[in-house]
TORGU-205225 format. One record per atom (N, C-alpha, C): x, y, z; residue in three letters. Coordinates in steps of 0.1 Angstrom, whole numbers, plus 2048, in hexadecimal, padded with zeros to 3 digits. Each point is the difference from the previous one (the first is absolute). Example, Ala and Ser with C-alpha at 12.3 -4.5 7.8 and 13.67 -1.06 7.14 Angstrom:
// TORGU-205225
8847C784EALA7F780C800ALA80980C800ALA7FC80B7F9SER80980B800SER7F880B808SER
//
This chain:
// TORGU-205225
DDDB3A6FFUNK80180C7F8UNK80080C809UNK80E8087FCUNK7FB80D80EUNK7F580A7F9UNK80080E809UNK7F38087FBUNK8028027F9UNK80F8097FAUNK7FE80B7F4UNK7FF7F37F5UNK8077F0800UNK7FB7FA7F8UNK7F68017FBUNK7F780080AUNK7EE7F57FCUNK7FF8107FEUNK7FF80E806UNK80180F7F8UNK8007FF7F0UNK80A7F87FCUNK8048077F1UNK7F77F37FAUNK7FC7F6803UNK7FB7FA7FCUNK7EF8007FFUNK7F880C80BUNK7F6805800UNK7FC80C7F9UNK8098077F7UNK8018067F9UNK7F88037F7UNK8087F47FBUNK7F28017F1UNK7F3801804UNK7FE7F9806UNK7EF7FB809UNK7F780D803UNK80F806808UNK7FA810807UNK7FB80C7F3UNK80C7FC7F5UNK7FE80C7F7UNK7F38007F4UNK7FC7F3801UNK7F37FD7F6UNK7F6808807UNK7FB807815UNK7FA803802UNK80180E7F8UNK80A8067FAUNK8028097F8UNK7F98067F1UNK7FB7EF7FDUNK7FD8027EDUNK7ED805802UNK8008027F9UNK7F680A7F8UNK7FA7FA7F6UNK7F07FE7FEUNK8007FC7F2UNK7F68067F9UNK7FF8007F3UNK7F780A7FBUNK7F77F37FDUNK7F380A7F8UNK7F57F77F8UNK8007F27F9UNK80F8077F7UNK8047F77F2UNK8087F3807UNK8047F97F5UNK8007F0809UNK812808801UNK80680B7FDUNK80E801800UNK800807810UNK8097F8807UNK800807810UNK80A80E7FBUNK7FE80C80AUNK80880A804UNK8047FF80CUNK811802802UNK80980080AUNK80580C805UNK7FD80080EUNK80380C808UNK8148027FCUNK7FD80F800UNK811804803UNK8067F5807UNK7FE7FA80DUNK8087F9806UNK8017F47F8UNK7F67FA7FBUNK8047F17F7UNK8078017F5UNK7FE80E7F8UNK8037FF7F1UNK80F805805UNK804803808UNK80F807800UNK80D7F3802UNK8098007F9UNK8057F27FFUNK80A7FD80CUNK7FD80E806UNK80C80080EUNK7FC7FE80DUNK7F07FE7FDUNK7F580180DUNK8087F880AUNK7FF7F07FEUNK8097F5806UNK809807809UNK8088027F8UNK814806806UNK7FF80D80BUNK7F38077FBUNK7FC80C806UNK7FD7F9813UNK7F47FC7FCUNK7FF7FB809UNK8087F8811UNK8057F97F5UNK8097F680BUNK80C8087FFUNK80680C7FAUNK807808806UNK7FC80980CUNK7F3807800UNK7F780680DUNK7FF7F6808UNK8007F7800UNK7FC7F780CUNK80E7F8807UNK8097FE7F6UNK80D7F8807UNK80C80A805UNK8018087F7UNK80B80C802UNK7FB80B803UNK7F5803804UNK7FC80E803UNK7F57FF811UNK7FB7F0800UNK7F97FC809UNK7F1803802UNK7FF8037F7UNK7EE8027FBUNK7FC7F1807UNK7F0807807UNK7F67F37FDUNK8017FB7EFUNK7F77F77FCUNK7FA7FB7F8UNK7F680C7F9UNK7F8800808UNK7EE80C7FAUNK80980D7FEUNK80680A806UNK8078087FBUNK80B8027FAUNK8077F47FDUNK8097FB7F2UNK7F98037F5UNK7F37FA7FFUNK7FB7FB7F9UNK7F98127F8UNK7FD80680AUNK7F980F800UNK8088077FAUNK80D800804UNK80D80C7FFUNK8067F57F0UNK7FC7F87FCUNK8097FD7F6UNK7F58037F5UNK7F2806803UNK7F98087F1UNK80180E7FEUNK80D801806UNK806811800UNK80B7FF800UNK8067F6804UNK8108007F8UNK8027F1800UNK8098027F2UNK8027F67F7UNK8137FE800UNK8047F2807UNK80D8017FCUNK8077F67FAUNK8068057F8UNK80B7F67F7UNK80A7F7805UNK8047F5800UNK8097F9808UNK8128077FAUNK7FD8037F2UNK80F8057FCUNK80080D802UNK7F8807808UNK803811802UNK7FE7FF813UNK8027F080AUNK7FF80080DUNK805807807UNK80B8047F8UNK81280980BUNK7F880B804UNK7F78067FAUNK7FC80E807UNK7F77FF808UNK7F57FA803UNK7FB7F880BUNK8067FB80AUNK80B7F97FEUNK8077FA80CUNK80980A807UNK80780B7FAUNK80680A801UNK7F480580AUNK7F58057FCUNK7FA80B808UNK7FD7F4811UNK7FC7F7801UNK7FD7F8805UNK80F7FE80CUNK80D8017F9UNK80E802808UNK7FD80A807UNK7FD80F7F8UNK802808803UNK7F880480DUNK7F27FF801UNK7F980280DUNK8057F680AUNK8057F67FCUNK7FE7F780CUNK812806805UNK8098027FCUNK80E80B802UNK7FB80A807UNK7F4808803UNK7FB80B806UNK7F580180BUNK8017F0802UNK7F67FF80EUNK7F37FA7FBUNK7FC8017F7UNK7F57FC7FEUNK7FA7F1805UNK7F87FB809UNK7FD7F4802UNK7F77F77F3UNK7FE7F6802UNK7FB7FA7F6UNK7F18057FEUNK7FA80580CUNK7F18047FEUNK8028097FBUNK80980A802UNK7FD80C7FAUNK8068007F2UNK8027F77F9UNK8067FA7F0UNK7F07FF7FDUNK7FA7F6806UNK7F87FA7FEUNK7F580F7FAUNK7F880680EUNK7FB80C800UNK8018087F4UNK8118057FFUNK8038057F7UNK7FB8007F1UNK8057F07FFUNK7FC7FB7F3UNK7F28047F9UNK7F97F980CUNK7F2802801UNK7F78107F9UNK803808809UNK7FF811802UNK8038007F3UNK8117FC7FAUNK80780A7F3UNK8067F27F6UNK7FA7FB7FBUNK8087F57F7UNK8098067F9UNK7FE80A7F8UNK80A8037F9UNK811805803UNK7FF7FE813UNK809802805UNK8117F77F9UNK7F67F17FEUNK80A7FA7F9UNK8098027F1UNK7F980A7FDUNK8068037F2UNK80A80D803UNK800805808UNK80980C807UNK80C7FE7FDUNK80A8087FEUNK80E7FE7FAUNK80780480EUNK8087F8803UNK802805810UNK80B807802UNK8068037F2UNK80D809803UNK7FC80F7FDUNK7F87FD7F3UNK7F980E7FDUNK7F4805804UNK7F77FA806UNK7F9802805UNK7FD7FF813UNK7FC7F5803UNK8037FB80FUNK80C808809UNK80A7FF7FCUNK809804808UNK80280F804UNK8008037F2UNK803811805UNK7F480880EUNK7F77FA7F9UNK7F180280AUNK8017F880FUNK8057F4803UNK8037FE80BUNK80D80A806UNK8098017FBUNK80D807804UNK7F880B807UNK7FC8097F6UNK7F7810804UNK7F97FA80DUNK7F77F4800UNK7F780280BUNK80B7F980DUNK8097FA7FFUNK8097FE80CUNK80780B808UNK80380D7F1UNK80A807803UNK7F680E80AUNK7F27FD801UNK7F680C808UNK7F97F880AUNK8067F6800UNK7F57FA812UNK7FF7F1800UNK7FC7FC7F1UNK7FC7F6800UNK8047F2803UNK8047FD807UNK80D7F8804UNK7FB7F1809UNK80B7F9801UNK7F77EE803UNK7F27FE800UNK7FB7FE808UNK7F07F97F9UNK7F980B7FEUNK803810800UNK7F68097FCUNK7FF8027F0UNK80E7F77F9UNK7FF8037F5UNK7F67F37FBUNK7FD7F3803UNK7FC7FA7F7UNK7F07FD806UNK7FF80A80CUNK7EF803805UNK7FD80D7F9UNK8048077FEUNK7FB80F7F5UNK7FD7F97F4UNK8097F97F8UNK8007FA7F0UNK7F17F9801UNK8027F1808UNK7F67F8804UNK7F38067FEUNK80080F80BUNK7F1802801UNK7F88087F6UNK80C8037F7UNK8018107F9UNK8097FE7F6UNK7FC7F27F6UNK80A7FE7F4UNK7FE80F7F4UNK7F6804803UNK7FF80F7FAUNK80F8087FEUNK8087FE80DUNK8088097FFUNK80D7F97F5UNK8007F77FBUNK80A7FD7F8UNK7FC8027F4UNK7EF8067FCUNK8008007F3UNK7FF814800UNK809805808UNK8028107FBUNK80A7FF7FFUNK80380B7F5UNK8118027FAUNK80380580DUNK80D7FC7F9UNK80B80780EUNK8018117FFUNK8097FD7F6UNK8038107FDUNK7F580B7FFUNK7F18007F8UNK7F88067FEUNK7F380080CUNK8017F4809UNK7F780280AUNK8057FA80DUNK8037F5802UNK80B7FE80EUNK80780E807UNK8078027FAUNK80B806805UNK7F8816802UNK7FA7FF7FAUNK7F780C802UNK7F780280CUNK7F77F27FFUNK7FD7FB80DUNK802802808UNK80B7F9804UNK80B80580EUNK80480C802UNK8018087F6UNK80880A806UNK7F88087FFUNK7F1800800UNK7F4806805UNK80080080AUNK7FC7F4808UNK7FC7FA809UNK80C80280DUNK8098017F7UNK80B80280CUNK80680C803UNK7FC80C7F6UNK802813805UNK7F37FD807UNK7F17FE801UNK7F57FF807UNK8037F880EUNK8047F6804UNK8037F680FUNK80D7FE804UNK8078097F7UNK80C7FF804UNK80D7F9803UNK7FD7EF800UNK8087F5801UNK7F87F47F7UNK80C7FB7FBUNK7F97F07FAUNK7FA7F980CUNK803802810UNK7F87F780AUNK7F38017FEUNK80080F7FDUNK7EE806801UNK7FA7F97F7UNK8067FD7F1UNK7FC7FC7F8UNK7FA7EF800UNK80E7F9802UNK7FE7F5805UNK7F27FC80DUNK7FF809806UNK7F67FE809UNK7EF8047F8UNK8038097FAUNK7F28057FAUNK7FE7EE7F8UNK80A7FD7FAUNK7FB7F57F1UNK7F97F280DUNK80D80380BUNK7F87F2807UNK7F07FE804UNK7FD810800UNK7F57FC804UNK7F08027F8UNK80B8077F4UNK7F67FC7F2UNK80C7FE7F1UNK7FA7F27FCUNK8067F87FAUNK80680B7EFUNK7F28067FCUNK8028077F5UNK80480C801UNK807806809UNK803813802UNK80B8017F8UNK80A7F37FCUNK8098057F4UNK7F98047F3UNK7F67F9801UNK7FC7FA7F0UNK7F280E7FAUNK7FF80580DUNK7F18067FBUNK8048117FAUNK7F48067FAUNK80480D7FBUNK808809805UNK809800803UNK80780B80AUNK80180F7F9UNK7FC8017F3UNK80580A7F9UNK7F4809802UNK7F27F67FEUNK7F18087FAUNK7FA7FD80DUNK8017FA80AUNK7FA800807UNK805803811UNK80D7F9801UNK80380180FUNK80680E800UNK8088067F6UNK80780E801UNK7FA808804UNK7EE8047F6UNK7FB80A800UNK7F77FE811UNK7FD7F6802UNK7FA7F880FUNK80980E80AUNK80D7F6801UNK80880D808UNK80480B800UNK8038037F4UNK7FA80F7FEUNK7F1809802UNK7FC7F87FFUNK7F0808805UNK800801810UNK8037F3805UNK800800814UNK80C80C801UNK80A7FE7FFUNK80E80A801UNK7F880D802UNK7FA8057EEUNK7FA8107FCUNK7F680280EUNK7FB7F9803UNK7F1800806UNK80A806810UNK80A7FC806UNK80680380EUNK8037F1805UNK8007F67FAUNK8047F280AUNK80D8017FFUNK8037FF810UNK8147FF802UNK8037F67F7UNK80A8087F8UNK80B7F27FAUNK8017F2807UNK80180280BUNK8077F2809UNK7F27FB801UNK7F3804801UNK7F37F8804UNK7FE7F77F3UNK80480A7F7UNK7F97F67F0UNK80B7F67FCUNK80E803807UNK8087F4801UNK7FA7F380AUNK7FF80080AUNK7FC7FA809UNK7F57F87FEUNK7F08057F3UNK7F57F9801UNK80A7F97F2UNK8068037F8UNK8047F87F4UNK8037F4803UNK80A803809UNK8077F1805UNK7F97F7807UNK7F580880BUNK7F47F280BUNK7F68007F3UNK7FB8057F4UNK7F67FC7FEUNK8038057F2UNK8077F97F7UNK8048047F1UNK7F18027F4UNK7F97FA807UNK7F27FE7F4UNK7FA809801UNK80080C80CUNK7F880A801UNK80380C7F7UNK80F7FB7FAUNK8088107F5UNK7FB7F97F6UNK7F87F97FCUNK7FA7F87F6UNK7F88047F7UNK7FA80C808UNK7F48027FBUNK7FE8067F8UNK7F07FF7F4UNK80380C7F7UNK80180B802UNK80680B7F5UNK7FE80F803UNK7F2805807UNK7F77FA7FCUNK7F3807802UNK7FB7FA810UNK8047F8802UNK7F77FA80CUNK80B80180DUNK80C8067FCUNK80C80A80EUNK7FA8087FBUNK7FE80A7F7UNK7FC80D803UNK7F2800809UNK7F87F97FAUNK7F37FC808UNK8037FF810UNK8097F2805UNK7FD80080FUNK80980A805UNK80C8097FAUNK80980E808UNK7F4808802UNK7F78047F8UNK7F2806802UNK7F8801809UNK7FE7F37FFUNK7F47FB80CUNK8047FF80AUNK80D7FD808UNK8077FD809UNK7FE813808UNK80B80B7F4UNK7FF808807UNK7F2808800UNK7F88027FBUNK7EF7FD807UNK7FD800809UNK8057F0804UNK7FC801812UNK808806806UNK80680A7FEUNK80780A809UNK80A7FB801UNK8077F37FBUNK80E800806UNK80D8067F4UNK80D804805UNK8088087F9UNK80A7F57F8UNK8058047F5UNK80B7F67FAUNK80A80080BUNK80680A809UNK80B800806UNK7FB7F880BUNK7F27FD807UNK8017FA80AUNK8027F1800UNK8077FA80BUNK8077F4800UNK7F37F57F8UNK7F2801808UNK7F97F87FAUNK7FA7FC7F1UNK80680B7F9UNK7F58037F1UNK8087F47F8UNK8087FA806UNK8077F57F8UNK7F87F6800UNK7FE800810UNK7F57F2802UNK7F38027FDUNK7FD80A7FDUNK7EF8007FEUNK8047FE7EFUNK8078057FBUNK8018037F0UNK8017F27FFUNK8057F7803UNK8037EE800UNK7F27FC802UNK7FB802808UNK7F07FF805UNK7F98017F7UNK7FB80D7FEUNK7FA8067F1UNK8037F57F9UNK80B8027F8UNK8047FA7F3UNK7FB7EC7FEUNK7FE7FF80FUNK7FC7EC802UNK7F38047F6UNK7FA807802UNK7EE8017FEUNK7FE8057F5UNK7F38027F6UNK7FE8087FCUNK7F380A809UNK7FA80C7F6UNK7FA80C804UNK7EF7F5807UNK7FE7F27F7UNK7F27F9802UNK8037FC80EUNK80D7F9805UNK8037F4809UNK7FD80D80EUNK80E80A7FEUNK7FB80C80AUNK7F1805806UNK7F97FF7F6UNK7F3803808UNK7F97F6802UNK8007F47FEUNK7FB7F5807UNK8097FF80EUNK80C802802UNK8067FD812UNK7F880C803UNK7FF8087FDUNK7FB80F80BUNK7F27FD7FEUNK7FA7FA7FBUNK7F17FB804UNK7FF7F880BUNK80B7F47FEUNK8017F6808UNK805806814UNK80680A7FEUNK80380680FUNK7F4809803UNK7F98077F9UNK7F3806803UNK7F87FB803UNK7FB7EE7FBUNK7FA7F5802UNK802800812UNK80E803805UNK8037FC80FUNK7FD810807UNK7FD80B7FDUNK7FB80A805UNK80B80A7FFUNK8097FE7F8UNK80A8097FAUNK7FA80F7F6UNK80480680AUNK7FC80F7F6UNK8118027F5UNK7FC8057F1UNK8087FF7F5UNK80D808806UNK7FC80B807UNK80A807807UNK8097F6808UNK7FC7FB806UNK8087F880EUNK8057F27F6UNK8017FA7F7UNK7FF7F67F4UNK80F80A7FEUNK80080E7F9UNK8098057FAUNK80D804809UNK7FC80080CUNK80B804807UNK8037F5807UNK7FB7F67FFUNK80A7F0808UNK8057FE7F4UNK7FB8017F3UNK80A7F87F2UNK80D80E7FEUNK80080A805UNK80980C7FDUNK80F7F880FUNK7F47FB808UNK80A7FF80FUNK8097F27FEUNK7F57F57F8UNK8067F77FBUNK8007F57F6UNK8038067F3UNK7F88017F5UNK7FE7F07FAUNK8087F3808UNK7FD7F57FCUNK7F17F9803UNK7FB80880CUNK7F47FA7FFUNK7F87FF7F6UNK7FF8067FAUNK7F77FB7EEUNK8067FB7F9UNK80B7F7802UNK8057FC7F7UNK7F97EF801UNK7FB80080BUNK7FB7EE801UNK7F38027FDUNK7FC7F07FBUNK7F77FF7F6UNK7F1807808UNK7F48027FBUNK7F5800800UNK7FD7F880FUNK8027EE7FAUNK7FB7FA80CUNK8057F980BUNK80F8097FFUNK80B80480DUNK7FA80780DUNK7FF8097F6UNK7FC80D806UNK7F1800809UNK7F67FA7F8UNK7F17FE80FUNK8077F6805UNK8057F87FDUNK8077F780FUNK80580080BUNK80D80C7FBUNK809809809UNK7F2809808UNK7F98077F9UNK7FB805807UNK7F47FC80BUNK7FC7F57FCUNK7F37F6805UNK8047F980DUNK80B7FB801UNK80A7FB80AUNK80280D80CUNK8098097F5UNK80480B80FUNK7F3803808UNK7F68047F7UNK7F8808806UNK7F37F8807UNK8007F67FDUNK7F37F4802UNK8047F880CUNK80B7FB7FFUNK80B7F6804UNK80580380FUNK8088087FCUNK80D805808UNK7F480E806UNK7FA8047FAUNK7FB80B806UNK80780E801UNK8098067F5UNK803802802UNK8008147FFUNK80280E7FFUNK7F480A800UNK8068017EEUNK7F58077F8UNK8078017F3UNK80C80C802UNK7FE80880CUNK80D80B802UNK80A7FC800UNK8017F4806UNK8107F87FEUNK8027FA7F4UNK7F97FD7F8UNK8027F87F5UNK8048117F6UNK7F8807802UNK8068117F5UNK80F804806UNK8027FA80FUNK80C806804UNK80C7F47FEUNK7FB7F97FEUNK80D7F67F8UNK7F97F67F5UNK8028077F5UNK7F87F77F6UNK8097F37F5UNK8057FE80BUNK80A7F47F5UNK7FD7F3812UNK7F8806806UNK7F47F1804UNK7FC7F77F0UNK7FA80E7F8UNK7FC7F87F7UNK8077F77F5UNK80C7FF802UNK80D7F97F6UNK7FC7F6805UNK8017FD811UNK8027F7803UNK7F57F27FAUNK8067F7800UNK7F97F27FDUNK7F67FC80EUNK7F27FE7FDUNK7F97F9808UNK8037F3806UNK8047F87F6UNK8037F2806UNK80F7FA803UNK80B80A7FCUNK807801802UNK80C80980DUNK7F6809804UNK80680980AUNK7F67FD80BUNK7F48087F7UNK7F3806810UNK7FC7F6802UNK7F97F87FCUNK7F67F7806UNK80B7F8807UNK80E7F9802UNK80B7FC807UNK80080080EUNK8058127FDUNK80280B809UNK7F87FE80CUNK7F68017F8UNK7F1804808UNK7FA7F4809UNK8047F87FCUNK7FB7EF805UNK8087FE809UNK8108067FEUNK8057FA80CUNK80380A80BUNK7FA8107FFUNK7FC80980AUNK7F57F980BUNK7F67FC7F8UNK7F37FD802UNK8017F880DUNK80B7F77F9UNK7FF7F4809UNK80C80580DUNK809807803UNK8087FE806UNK7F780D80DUNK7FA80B7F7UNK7F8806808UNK7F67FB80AUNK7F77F37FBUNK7F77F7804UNK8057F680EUNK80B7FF7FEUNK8097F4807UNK80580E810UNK7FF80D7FBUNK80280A807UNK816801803UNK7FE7FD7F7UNK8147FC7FFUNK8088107FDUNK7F68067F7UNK80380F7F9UNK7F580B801UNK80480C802UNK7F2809803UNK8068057F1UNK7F98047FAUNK8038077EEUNK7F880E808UNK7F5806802UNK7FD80A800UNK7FB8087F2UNK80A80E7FAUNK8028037F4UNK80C7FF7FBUNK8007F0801UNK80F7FB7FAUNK7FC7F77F1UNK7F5800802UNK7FC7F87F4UNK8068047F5UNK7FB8087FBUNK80880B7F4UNK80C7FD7FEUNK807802809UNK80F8057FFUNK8067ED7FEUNK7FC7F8808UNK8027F47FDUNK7FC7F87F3UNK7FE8037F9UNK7FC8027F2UNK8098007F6UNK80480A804UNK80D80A7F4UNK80F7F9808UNK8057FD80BUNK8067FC804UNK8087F67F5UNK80C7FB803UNK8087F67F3UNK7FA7F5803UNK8027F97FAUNK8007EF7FDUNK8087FC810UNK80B8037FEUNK8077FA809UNK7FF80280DUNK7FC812804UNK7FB80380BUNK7F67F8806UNK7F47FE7FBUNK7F77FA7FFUNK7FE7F5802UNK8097F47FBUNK8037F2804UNK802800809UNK80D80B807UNK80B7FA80AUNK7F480780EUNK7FD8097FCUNK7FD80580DUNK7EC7FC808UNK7FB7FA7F5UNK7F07FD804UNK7FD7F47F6UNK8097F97FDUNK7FF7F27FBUNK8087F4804UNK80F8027FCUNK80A7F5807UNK80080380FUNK80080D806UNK801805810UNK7F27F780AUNK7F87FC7F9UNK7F17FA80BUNK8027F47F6UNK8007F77F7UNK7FE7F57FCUNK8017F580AUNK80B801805UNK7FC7F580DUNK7F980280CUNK7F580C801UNK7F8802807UNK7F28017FBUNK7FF8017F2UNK7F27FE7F9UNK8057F77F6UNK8017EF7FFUNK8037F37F8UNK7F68087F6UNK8057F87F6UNK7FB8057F0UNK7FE8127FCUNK807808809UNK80180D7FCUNK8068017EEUNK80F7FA801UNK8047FE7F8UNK7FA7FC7EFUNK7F87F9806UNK7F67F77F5UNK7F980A7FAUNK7F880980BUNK7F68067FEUNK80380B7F3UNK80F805805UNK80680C7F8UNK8007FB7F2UNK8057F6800UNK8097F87F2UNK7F47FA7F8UNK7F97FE80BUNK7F57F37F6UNK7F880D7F8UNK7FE80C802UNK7F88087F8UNK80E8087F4UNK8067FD804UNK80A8027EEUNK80E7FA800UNK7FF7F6801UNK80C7FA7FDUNK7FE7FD7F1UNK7F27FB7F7UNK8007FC7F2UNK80380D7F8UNK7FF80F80DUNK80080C7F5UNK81080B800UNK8077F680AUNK80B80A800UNK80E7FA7F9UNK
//
């Protein structure tokens, strides 16, 4: 017997985990048993659509289908797989939106795919947006689609921009644009942020125009506080910053650098110089700091004069770094001096080629040394 055989024949078996029974000696049957299409439902999700079994079984007590109303099912089912769609992402789909199957694909489906082919969305970006973000096929076209866009596109100025903002967050078609992201940019715009900056954070970081009214007016506030200006290049990045946290989280990091002998002044002017350092967690942050300063030895003036030491990953960059200075210094191969620092911040690649792959055959297991402390973390 093949699978989907002994499948349709495990059926029944599977659907009884479904029944219900009350007190009285009369059993009560879940939606899924009492529905007389449960069967057909099923072994249609699972043979023609490719469902497991357990999420066949899930998605068929939310939709119910008739074997003499199949054409529109099978239709929508033509229709994605005509547009790129892979089988997983049928699958997914189904999963996320059952009701996808009841979709009328002339009057419905199509005109909505057409619009999103005819602004960016094209070979597999169309059936990775749907996939991740079946939201966007349940907004009218005419009344919110197409409004949408032509928001979004007098604001970034090409469907690329657009297409790029959605890749890198799934819901930017789907979310309030009217009550929430409009008045967002209007407020940064009123306040002095260049047009082109508040283009620019939309697109690297779409969830940050997210926010509510009250908590962007909040971090534009706080931000210019610490003395920095809407027009300066940075107030984008600190405003991104700000906005990760709330007002509680904020004053726990600036306890936590005062903890290292950070006066609040010297705290405000390395987060103004480079405002991602508080953006890493709590117990990032004594790490980063416990290491440079314990470790590496390193003065806290250098750490206020370049404070995105502190981005860096302990077990991933410094302790590395540092191990294989240590050792090449020891071996007397490299004088570092006050090169430490700077060999730090250096790339990836610099850094391999020039004080890792350059001595490995002169210090055996160099290579090891680097890799064995984050190869499970990179």
């Amino acid at each position: 017997m093949d699978t989907k055989g002994a499948m349709r024949n495990l059926l029944p078996l599977l659907q009884k985990r479904f029944l219900s029974t009350s007190s009285s000696s009369t059993p009560t049957l879940s939606p899924l048993s009492t529905a007389p299409s449960s069967s057909f439902t099923v072994d249609f999700l699972i043979n023609s659509c490719g469902l497991p079994s357990k999420s066949a079984l899930s998605v068929s007590q939310k939709l119910q289908l008739v074997e003499k109303s199949i054409q529109k099912p099978q239709s929508v089912l033509e229709f994605l797989k005509a547009h790129g769609f892979k089988e997983t992402q049928v699958v997914k789909l189904i999963e996320k939106r059952p009701v996808i199957l009841r979709r009328g694909v002339d009057t419905n489906l199509k005109p909505k795919f057409e619009f999103l082919i005819a602004n960016g969305f094209v070979g597999k970006l169309l059936p990775e947006l749907i996939t991740s973000n079946p939201n966007v096929l349940e907004r009218a076209l005419e009344s919110n689609m197409k409004p949408c866009f032509e928001y979004f596109k007098s604001i970034l100025g090409s469907n690329d921009m657009i297409v790029a903002a959605s890749k890198r967050c799934a819901v930017f078609l789907t979310y309030d644009w009217k009550s929430i992201i409009q008045p967002n940019v209007e407020l940064l715009i009123k306040e002095g942020v260049p047009e082109e900056r508040v283009v620019k954070m939309i697109v690297a970081q779409p969830r940050i125009i997210y926010q509510r009214r009250d908590r962007m007016v909040y971090a534009v506030n706080a931000v210019k506080n610490l003395g920095l200006e809407p027009k300066a290049p940075m107030f984008i990045y600190a405003l991104r910053s700000m906005l990760s946290m709330n007002e509680f989280t904020w004053k726990k990091k600036i306890e936590v650098m005062k903890s290292f002998g950070w006066t609040e002044e010297e705290i405000l002017q390395a987060f103004k110089q480079y405002p991602f350092q508080l953006s890493s967690s709590e117990e990032k942050m004594r790490k980063s700091m416990d290491f440079l300063l314990n470790t590496i030895k390193m003065e806290r003036q250098a750490i206020m004069a370049c404070p995105k030491f502190l981005m860096y990953s302990t077990e991933k960059r410094l302790r590395p770094r540092y191990d294989v200075l240590k050792i090449l210094k020891s071996k007397k191969l490299i004088e570092i001096g006050k090169k430490t620092n700077y060999l730090l911040t250096v790339s990836e690649k610099n850094f391999l080629e020039n004080y890792v792959t350059k001595y490995a055959d002169k210090v055996p297991g160099l290579l090891e040394v680097y890799r064995g402390t984050t190869k499970t973390e990179r």
